[in-house]
C-alpha positions, -999 to 999 in steps of 0.1 A, spaced: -595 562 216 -628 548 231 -637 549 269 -672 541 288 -693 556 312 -719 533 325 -731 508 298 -726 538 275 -694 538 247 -678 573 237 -656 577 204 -655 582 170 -673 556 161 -700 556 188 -732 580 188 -731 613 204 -731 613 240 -752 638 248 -756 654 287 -784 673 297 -763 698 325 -790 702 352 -765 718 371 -781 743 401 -815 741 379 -830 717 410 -828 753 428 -820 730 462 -853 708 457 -848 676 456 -884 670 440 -873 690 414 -840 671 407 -859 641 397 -883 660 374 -851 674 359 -838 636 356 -873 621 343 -874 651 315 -842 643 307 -843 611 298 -879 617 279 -859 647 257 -832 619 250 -802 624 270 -780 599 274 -765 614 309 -783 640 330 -751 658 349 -758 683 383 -732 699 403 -722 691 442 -703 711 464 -709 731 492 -711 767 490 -689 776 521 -661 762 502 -665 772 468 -668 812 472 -654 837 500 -678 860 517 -667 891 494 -666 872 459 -684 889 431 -714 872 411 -699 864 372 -716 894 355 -744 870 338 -753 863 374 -758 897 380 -784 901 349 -806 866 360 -806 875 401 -803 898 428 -771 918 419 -774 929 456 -776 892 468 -739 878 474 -726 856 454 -720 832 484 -757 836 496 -768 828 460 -753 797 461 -763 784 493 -795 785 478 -785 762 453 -769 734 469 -786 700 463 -786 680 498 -761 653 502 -790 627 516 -806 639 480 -781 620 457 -790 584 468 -825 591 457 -814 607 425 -789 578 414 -817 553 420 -837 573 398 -814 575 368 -808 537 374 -842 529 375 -847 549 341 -817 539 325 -801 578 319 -763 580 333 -759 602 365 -728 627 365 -721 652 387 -692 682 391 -671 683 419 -654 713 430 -636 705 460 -622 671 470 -644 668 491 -670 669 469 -652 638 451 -648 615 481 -685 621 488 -694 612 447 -670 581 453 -691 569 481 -720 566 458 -700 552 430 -703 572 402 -689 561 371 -675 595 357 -667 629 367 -670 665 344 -651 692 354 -660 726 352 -639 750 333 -621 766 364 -606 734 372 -586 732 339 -557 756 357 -561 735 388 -532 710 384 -532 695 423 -573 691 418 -569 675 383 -548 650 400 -567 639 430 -597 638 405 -576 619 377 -565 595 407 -603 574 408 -591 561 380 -627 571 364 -633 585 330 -628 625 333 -650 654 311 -635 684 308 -645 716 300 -618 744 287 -638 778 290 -615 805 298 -584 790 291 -553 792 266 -540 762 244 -511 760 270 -532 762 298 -553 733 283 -523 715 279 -508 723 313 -543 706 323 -542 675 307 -505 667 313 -514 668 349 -546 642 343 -521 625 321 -499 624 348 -519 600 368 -518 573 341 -553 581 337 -557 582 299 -596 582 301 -601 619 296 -616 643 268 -619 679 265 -646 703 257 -648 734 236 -667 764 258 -671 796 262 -678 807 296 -705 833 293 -743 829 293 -755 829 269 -728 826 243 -730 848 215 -725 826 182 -692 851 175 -673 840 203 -684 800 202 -645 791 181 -656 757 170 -620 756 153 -607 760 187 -621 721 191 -601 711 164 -568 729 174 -568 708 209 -580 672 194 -544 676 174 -526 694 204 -534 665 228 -548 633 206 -580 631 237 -611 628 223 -630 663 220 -666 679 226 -686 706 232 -702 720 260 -725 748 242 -742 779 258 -758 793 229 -795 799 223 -793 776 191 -789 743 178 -765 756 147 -736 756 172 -741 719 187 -747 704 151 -715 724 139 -697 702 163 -711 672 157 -701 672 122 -664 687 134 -663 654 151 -677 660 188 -677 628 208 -694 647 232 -723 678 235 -729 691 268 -763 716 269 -779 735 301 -814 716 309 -838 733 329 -877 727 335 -888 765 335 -868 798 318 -893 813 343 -874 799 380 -857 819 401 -814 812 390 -786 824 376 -790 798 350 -828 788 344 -830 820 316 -801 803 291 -813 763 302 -830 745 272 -869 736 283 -875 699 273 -891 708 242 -863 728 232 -836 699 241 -858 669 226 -856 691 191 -816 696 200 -815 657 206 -835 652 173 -812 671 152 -782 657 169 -793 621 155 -805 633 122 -765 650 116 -753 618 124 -773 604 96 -764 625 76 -728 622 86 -727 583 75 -697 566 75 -661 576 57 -661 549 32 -672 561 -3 -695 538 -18 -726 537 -33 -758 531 -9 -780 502 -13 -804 522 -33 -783 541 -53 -774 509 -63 -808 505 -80 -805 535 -99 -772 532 -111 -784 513 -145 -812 539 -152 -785 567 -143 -757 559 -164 -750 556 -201 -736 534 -224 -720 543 -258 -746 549 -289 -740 562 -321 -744 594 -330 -750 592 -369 -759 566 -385 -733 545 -390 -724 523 -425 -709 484 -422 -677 485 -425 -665 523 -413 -642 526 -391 -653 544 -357 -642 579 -347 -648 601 -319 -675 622 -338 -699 594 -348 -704 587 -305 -725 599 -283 -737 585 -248 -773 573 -237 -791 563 -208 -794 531 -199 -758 522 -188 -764 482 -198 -744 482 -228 -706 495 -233 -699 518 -205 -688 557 -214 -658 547 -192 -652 520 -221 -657 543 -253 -621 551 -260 -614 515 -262 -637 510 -296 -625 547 -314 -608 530 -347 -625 496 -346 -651 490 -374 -681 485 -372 -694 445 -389 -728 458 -396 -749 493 -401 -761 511 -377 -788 535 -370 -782 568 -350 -794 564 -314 -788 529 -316 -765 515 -287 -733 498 -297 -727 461 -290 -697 442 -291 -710 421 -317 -712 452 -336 -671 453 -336 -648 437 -357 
């Protein structure tokens, strides 16, 4: 299964897509969304991702902050207030999609209401990622599923069956244009509780495409899934550790996410392709490499050739060891000296 986002392909037999998840890292500033987007695409990106709603309608007055939020901000702050902070502007998007078209990086963006998704629809996005919490939200899944646009999934917090609860209602839709990502939902993610296997398990539960959307404070982790087969690696992005938010402290600086980039496209060097062939240069070293059958001892006219009088020698231009069994019991038309190689001349 292949699908596209932008002028972008995803699956197997594509490159990486990597995102760099901006998310609230902006901190409301629109100046600093685009400095976010520009980095991006210098680090090597392929999609810089944020997150839009409206912070009335995501948390009640009395919800908590996720206990990482109360560790990066003001555990006395509300949850609520925290977020209204972070809100990115509606006029802001227009701005920021002209940027990443200008620049050539995908825009993405995570809805959390439907309202949030009629708004992205205005603009015309070309894909939607879905937070984690949204996996166990079948009548949301559904309205999202229904633009008919490719759909990114993230599956921290859930079960297998709640995973597959989730994409039977995307499924639903007639929207087969989905994947799933691996996460753990804690930041950061200890490499103990990252369950790359977990990856694995839903790719054969479900046949979607899989990826990862990594919280760790290393690269192991991302390159791990790479080589499990990730079509997709999602990593935070921010331009400071230092800023104010809940999330700026576990974020990737561009430095840190041009290496992560880097090492991505090296693994997928390494990785090659599944046929099992020699490569163009081994090719060249394959005479040099191999042997050819020599004789051991020397070797009267006339004897008759057993396994003891053989041996094998570099360079592999003369009978192949592959080929040795085939001359045990000939004899030999002429003497031979030990080390010589043995031709087919040599054979009566």
């Amino acid at each position: 299964m292949t699908f596209r986002i932008g002028a972008r392909s995803i699956g197997k037999e594509f490159p990486c897509f990597i995102i760099a998840e901006a998310g609230v890292n902006h901190n409301g500033n629109i100046g600093l969304a685009k400095e976010l987007i520009i980095k991006a695409k210098e680090a090597g990106a392929d999609c810089i991702k944020f997150q839009t709603f409206k912070a009335d309608m995501l948390a009640s007055v009395g919800a908590p902050k996720a206990n990482y939020q109360l560790k990066t901000t003001d555990p006395y702050e509300s949850q609520i207030d925290m977020l209204r902070k972070l809100e990115l502007p509606y006029e802001a998007y227009p701005e920021l999609l002209e940027l990443c078209k200008k620049i050539d990086i995908n825009f993405m963006s995570t809805p959390y209401n439907e309202e949030d998704v009629i708004f992205l629809e205005k603009l015309g996005v070309n894909a939607y990622k879905l937070a984690s919490m949204s996996i166990v939200e079948p009548s949301f899944l559904r309205f999202v599923a229904n633009k008919r646009k490719p759909l990114i999934m993230s599956t921290g917090m859930a079960t297998l069956k709640e995973v597959m609860e989730g994409v039977s209602a995307v499924l639903s839709t007639g929207n087969e244009h989905v994947m799933i990502l691996q996460c753990t939902t804690n930041y950061p993610t200890e490499l103990d509780d990252v369950n790359l296997n977990a990856m694995i398990t839903m790719k054969n539960a479900t046949n979607l495409l899989v990826g990862f959307s990594d919280h760790t404070q290393s690269n192991i982790a991302c390159i791990a899934a790479v080589a499990m087969g990730a079509s997709v690696i999602e990593k935070h992005f921010t331009l400071d550790k230092a800023l104010p938010g809940p999330d700026h402290s576990s974020s990737y600086t561009p430095d840190e996410f041009s290496l992560l980039v880097k090492e991505i496209r090296d693994s997928e060097r390494v990785l090659g392709v599944s046929t099992k062939s020699p490569t163009l240069t081994e090719q060249k070293n394959i005479e040099g490499m191999r042997r050819s059958v020599a004789a051991r001892v020397d070797i009267p006219a006339g004897a008759k050739i057993n396994k003891d009088m053989l041996t094998l020698m570099r360079p592999g231009t003369y009978i192949l060891a592959k080929d040795m069994e085939n001359i045990i019991g000939r004899t030999v038309n002429k003497s031979l000296k030990s080390g010589a190689f043995i031709l087919a001349t040599d054979l009566n």
